[in-house]
N, C-alpha and C positions, 0 to 999 in steps of 0.2 A: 681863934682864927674864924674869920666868916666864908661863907660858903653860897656860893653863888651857883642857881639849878636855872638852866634854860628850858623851861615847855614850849616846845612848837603847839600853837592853836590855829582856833579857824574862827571866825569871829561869827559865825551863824552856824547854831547844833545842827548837825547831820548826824542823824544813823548811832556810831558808837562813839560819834565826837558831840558829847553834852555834858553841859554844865554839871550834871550829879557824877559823872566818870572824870573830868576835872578836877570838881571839889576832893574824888577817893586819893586826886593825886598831893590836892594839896595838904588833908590830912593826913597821908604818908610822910611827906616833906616838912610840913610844920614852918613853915616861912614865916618873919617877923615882919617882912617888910615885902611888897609883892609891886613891882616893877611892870605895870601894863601898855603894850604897845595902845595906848591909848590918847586923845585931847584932854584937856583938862576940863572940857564941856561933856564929855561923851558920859560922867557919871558928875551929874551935878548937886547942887546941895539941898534939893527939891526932893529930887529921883531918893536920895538917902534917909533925907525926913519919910518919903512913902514908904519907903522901905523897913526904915525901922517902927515907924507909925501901923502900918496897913497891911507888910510882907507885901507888896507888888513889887515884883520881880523883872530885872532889863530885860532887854530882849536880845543883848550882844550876851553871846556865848561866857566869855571870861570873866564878864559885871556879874554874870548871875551868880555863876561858879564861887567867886570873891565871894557876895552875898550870902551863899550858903556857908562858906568856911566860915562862916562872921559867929556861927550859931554855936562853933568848938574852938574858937578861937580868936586873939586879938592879932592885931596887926597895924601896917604904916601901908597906905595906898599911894603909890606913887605913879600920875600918869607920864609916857614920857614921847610925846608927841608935839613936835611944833606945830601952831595951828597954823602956818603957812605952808604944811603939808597936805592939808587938805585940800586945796585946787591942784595940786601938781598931783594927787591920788585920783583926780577924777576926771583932770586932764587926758592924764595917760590911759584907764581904761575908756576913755571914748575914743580915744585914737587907735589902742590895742583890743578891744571885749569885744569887738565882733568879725573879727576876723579866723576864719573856720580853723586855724592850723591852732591857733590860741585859744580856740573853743575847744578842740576836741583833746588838745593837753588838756585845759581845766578839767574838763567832765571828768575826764580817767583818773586826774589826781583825787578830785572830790568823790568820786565812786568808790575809789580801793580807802579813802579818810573815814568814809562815811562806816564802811565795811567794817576796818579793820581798828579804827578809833586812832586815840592817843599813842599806843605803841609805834604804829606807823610813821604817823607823822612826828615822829622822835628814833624813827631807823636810820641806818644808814642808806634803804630803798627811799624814802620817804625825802631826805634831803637830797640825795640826787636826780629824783622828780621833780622836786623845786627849783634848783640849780638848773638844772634844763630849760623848765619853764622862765625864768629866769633870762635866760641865753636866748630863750623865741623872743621876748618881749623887747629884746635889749636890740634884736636882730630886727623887729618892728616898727623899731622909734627910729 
């Protein structure tokens, strides 16, 4: 039977959300195949020659963390992002990212992520500050 682990991430390291507290997670979990809310540009075939060439490391939170599990382990990179998501992601926070009620959710969420790392943003606090956030944004558009 396979078995399927959902990690809530943040796509840029804050505080106790970084790619070596990631990678502790994926080394606990041992995943064969690693599922990244990602484009299929966002880790290209360039980015991965440097990488295995030279060790330059992304600068997205979950590439690196991948990258580092690559040193204890094999795996299948599956990105899973249509790339005509990418204008409706940037649509929407230019119409949503600067409005102060959606600013000051963000900061509070990224403040207590940054704090309290991975276990948070894998609580049951954690996903009902998203669901929230979630509910302003939806309440925005």
């Amino acid at each position: 039977m396979h078995n399927i682990t959902l990690i809530s991430t943040v796509h840029k390291a804050m505080g106790n959300c970084n790619a070596d507290e990631l990678c502790k997670i994926l080394n606990e979990l041992r995943p064969e195949v690693i599922f990244m809310e990602a484009f299929d540009h966002t880790y290209n075939q360039y980015e991965k020659k440097m990488f295995i060439e030279f060790k330059t490391f992304h600068s997205k939170l979950e590439v690196r963390a991948m990258q580092l599990y690559t040193s204890s382990s094999s795996f299948i990179y599956v990105p899973v992002l249509d790339s005509g998501l990418d204008d409706a992601f940037a649509k929407k926070y230019q119409t949503i990212g600067d409005n102060p009620s959606f600013r000051k959710s963000l900061d509070n969420f990224n403040s207590v992520a940054s704090e309290y790392g991975f276990p948070f943003l894998n609580s049951d606090e954690g996903m009902k500050l998203h669901a929230e956030m979630r509910v302003l944004e939806n309440n925005l558009l």
